[in-house]
C-alpha positions in Angstrom: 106.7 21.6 -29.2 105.3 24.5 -32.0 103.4 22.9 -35.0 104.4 25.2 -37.9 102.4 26.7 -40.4 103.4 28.0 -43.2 103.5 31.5 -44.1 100.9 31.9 -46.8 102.4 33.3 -49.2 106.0 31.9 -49.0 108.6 34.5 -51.4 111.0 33.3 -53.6 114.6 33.7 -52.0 116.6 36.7 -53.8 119.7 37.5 -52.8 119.8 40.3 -50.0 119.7 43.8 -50.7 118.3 46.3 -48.4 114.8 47.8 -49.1 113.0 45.0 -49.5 111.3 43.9 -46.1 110.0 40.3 -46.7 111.4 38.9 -49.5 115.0 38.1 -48.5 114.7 35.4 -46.0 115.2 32.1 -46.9 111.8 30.9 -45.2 109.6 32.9 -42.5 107.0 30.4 -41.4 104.6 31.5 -38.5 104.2 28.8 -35.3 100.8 28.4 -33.8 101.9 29.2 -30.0 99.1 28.9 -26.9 97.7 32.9 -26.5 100.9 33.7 -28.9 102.1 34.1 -32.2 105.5 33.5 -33.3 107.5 33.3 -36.0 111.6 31.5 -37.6 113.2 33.3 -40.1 116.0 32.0 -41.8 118.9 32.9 -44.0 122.0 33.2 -45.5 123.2 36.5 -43.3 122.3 37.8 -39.8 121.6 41.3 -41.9 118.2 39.2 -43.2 117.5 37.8 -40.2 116.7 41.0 -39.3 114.8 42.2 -42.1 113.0 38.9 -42.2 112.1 39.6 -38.2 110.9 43.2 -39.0 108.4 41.9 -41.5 107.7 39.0 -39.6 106.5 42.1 -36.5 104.8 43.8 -39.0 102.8 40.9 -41.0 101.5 39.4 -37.0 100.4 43.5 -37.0 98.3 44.3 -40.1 98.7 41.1 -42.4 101.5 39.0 -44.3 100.4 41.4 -47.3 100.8 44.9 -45.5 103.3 46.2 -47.9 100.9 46.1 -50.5 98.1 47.4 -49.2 97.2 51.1 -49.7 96.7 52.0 -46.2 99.2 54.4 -44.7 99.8 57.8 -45.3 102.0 61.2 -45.1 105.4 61.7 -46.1 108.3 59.3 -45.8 110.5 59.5 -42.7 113.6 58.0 -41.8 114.7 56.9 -38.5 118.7 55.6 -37.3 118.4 53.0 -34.9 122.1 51.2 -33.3 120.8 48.8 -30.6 124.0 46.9 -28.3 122.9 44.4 -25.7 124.8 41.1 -23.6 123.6 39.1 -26.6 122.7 38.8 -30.3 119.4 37.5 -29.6 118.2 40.7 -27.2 119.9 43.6 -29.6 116.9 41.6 -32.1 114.2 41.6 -29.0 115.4 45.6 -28.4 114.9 46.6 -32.1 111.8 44.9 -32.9 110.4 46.2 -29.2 111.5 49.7 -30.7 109.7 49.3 -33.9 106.5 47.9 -31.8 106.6 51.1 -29.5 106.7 53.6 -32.6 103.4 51.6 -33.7 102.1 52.2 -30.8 102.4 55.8 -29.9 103.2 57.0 -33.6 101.3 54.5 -35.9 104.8 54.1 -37.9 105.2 51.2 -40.2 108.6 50.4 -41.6 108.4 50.2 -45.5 111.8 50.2 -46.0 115.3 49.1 -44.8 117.8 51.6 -46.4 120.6 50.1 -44.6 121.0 47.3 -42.1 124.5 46.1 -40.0 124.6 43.3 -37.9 127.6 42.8 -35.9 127.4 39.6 -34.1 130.6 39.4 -32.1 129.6 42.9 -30.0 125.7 42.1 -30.1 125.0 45.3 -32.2 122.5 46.1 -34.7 122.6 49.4 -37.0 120.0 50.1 -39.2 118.6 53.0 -41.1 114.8 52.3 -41.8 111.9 54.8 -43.1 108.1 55.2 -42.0 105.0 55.9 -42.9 102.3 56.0 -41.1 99.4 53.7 -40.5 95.8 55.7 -42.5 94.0 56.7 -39.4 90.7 54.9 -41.8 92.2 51.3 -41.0 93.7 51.9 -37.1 90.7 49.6 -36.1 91.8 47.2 -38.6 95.2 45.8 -36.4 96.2 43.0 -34.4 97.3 43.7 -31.1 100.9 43.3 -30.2 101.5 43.5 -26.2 105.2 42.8 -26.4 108.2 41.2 -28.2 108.6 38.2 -25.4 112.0 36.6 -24.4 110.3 33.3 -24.4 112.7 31.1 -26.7 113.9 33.9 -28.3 117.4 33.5 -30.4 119.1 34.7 -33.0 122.0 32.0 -33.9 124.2 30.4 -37.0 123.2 26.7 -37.4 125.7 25.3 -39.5 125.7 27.8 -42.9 122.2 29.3 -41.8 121.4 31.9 -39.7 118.0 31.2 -37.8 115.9 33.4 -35.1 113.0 32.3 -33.4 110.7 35.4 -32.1 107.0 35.3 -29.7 104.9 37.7 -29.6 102.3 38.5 -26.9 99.1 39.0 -28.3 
């Protein structure tokens, strides 16, 4: 059994809109997980699950206040991503393993979701999200992200919610 622990700074619920990575979920509350970190996001769509799980990736990375911070640099770029798998739960593991991987090789961080799909009856996630990249002055200043793991992973309607549950290997 996880014991949860709140997010720090837990944001206000607002209703969707793309663009704004962390402050459309319902509640994202970090899980204190043996060598791990994870992370349950919940909301009123699957489109904020999403945007919720992105943030989620990205706050484990550099900090739950990495959007405010004036630490990346270079121009904007934008990036199309349309990820199909056997289930909802893995096109979520696939897209946030994506995201990881252009961290890892590029330095991208996401800043902003210009458009986001979720189409949960063929497992498919569109989204159109830009970059910037990471200031090469605070690339010491990370936490290490091995992998998106499949361990309890899900992405699933409970009732009138929609609730995913994401570990990471750090």
């Amino acid at each position: 059994m996880h014991e949860r622990e709140p997010l720090a700074q837990q944001v206000e619920h607002r209703p969707f809109k793309p663009g704004v990575l962390g402050s459309s979920p319902r509640r994202l509350t970090f899980l204190s997980h043996t060598a791990d970190i994870g992370f349950i996001v919940q909301a009123d769509i699957p489109e904020e699950i999403v945007i919720g799980a992105i943030y989620g990736l990205f706050a484990a990375i550099l900090g739950e206040d990495y959007l405010r911070k004036v630490f990346l640099e270079g121009k904007k770029e934008r990036r199309l991503f349309t990820i199909k798998s056997q289930d909802l739960s893995l096109a979520l593991h696939n897209l946030l393993e994506d995201l990881l991987y252009q961290f890892d090789t590029r330095r991208w961080v996401p800043i902003e979701v210009e458009s986001i799909s979720v189409f949960p009856d063929k497992y498919q996630i569109d989204a159109s999200i830009w970059f910037r990249q990471l200031s090469r002055k605070y690339r010491g200043e990370v936490n290490e992200v091995k992998a998106v793991t499949y361990h309890n992973l899900r992405f699933e309607k409970k009732g009138d919610v929609w609730e995913a549950e994401v570990i990471l290997d750090v």
